[in-house]
N, C-alpha and C positions, 0 to 999 in steps of 0.2 A: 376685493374678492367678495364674492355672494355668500351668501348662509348656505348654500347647495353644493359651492366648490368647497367652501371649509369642512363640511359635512362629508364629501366626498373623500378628501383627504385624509381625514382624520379614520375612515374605512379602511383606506387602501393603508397608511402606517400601520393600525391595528391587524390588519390580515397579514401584513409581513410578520410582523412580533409573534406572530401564532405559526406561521410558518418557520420560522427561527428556532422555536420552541420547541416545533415536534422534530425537527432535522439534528436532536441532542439526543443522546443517552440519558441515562438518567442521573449520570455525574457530570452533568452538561457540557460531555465534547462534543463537538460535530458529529455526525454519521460519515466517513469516506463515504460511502455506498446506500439510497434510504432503505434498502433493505433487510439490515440488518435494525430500522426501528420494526419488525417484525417476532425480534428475536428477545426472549428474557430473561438477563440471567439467572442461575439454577434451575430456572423452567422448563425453558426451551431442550428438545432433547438432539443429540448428533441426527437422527432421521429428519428433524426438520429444519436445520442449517442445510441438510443436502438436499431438502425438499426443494430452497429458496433460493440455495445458490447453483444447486448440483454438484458435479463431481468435483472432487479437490485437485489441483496439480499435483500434490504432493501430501504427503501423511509425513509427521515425525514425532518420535516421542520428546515430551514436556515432562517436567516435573508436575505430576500429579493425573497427568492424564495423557492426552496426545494433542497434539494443532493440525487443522487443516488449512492448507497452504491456497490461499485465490487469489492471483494475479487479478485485478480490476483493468481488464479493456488491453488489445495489445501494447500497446505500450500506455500505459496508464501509471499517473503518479500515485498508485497504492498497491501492494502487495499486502494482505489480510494474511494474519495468522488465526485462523479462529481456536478459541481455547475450549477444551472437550474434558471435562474432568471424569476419574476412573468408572462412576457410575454415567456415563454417556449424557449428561449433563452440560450445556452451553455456558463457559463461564468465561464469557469477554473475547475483545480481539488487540490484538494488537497490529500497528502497519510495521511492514519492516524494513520500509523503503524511508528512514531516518537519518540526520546525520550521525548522531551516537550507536546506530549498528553500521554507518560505512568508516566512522572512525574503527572499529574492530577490524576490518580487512586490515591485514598488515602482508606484505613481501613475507614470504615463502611460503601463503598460505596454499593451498592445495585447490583446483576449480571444484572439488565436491564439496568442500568447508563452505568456499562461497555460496552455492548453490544452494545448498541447506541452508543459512541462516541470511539469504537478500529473496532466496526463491528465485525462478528460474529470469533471464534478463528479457528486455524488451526487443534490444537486437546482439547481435551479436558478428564479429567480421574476424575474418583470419588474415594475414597479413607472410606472405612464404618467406617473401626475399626477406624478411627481418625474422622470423623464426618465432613471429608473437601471433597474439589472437587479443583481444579485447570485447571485452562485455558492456553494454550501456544498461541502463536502469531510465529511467525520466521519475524524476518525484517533486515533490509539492514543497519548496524550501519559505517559509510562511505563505504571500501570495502568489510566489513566482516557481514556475516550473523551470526547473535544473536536471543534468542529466550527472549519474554517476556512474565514472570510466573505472574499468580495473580492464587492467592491460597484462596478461602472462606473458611467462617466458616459453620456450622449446621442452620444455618439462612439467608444464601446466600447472604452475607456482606463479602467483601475484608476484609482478616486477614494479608492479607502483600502481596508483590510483590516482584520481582530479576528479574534482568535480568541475563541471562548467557552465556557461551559460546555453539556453535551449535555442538552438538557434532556428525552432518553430517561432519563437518573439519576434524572429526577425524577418520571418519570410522565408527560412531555411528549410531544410530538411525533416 
């Protein structure tokens, strides 16, 4: 190798490290989304999370303040809770499209429970002749996108959930 290609290299590994870098919080997660490296916590006020993201799907109260609910992309492996503390203050996000909040769906829960704490689904099918409906989610399970199924019954109560594989990996749907 030349003194020109190692030089070369040794730019483009350094420029990736800096990009790595700035695509972190400042507790060094990833960004879901780089727009929220825009945002600071306690700085940032609720006018300028809606400057950047605009409107929220959903509003709900949090302990301490309220969350703005943003679905990332129609069916996108993130749903953002943004955290709003009482003085309209940006304090963090959280994604809700996790395993430890679809462990929480449990059978008999109600489709507004889910709804409020997955945010709204990515698709959703109703099914007559069996008397169900099912909701998918797509999320990020470390590198691989997975979908998460909650399947009601004729009463709009979770009759069970799966997770499965995304059968976009495969050419699918």
């Amino acid at each position: 190798m030349t003194a020109n290609c190692v030089r070369g290299l040794m730019v483009c590994v350094l420029m990736a490290g800096a990009i790595a870098l700035l695509a972190c919080d400042s507790r060094g997660r990833p960004f879901e989304d780089l727009r929220l490296a825009r945002l600071n916590e306690g700085q940032s006020s609720e006018q300028d999370v809606r400057k950047i993201f605009g409107e929220p799907a959903a509003v709900r109260d949090i302990t301490g303040g309220k969350g703005l609910i943003y679905p990332l992309g129609p069916e996108g492996p993130h749903t953002l809770l943004i955290k709003i503390d009482a003085k309209g203050k940006y304090q963090g996000r959280e994604d809700l499209l996790t395993r430890s909040n679809f462990e929480r769906v449990t059978p008999g829960m109600k489709e507004l429970d889910v709804l409020v704490m997955l945010g709204r689904p990515g698709r959703a099918e109703r099914y007559p002749l069996k008397q169900q409906s099912s909701w998918e989610w797509r999320f990020l399970d470390g590198h691989d996108t997975r979908i998460f199924v909650v399947t009601f019954d004729a009463r709009g109560t979770v009759a069970e959930t799966a997770v499965e594989d995304d059968p976009r990996r495969f050419g699918g749907r």
